[in-house]
Structures are given as C-alpha cells and as structure tokens.
N, C-alpha and C positions, 0 to 999 in steps of 0.2 A: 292323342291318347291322354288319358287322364290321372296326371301327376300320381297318386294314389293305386291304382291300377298299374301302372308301371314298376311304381318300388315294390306292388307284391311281386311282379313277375321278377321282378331285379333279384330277389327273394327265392323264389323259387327257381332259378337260372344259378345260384349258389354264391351270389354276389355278396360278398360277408362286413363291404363295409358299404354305407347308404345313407347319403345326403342331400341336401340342398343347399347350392349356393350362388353368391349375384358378385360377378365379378366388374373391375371399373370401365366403365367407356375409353375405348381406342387403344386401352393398353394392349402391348406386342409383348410378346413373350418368344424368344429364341429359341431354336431347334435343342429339344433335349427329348428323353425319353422316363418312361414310368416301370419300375421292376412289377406290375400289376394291369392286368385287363381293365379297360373300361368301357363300358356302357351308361349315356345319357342321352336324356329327353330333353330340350331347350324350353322352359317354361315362356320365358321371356326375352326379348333381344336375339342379336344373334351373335355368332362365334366361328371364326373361317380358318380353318385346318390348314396347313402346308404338308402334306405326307409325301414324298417321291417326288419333289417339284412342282404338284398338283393341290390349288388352293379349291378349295371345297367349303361354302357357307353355307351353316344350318341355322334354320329361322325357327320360331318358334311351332311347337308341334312334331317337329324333325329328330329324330335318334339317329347319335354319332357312335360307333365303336371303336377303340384301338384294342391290338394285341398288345403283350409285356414286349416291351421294347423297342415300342415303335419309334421312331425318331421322326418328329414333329412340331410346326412351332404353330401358336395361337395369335388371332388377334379378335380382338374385342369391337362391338359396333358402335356404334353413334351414338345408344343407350344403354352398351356395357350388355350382359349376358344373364339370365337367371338359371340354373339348372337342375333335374334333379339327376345327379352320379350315382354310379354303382361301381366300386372297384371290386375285383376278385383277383386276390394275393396267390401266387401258387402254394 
C-alpha cells in the first residue's frame, strides 16, 4: 500500500496521532504495553512482534495492529525498521 494512501486511511479510521519513523537495527525492546491502538505499514526493513508467545515478522508492504494494552516486545532487523504509525488514544 502506498505510504500516503495509508495515513489518509489512518485518518479516516480516527487515528489522531500519525507518523513516520526508522528505528535502529537489531535493537530488542522488552515486553511492555501502549495505553493506545496501533496501526502501521512497514515502509522499510522489518520488525518481529512477540504477542502471546508468538513471534510474528512484518516486511515491508505489511500492516501490523495492536489493541491498548497489548503486551508485546519488538525486535528490529538487520537494517533497523521504517514505518508509517497511526496511534489512536481512547
């Protein structure tokens, strides 16, 4: 999908905060959780989810969502991660 096409629909889905960002290669990040929804498209690189024990990589092209509260940990790929996010705060 096409960066741009996404954050309007991010938009119209009532997603009220909307970015892009490239985070570092390989970094791990520990199980925590976000008080806000999220929806992203992988511009760039990829980024492997841990949700429920179950590690999950999304490559570029691919859209990830969590609920508020999910409890989750990240890691970052070989060439770090670009995205565009959509959070929506209750």
């Amino acid at each position: 999908m096409d960066p741009q096409k996404f954050t309007e629909q991010l938009s119209a889905e009532g997603f009220d905060e909307i970015f892009t960002t490239t985070l570092p290669a390989k970094k791990q990040l520990a199980a925590h959780t976000h008080p806000y929804a999220v929806k992203a498209l992988v511009t760039d690189g990829n980024v492997t989810l841990g949700v429920e024990g179950r590690l999950t990589t999304y490559r570029t092209g691919e859209v990830f969502t969590m609920a508020p509260g999910c409890e989750h940990t990240e890691l970052y790929g070989e060439t770090g991660v670009s995205y565009v996010v959509g959070r929506k705060h209750p």
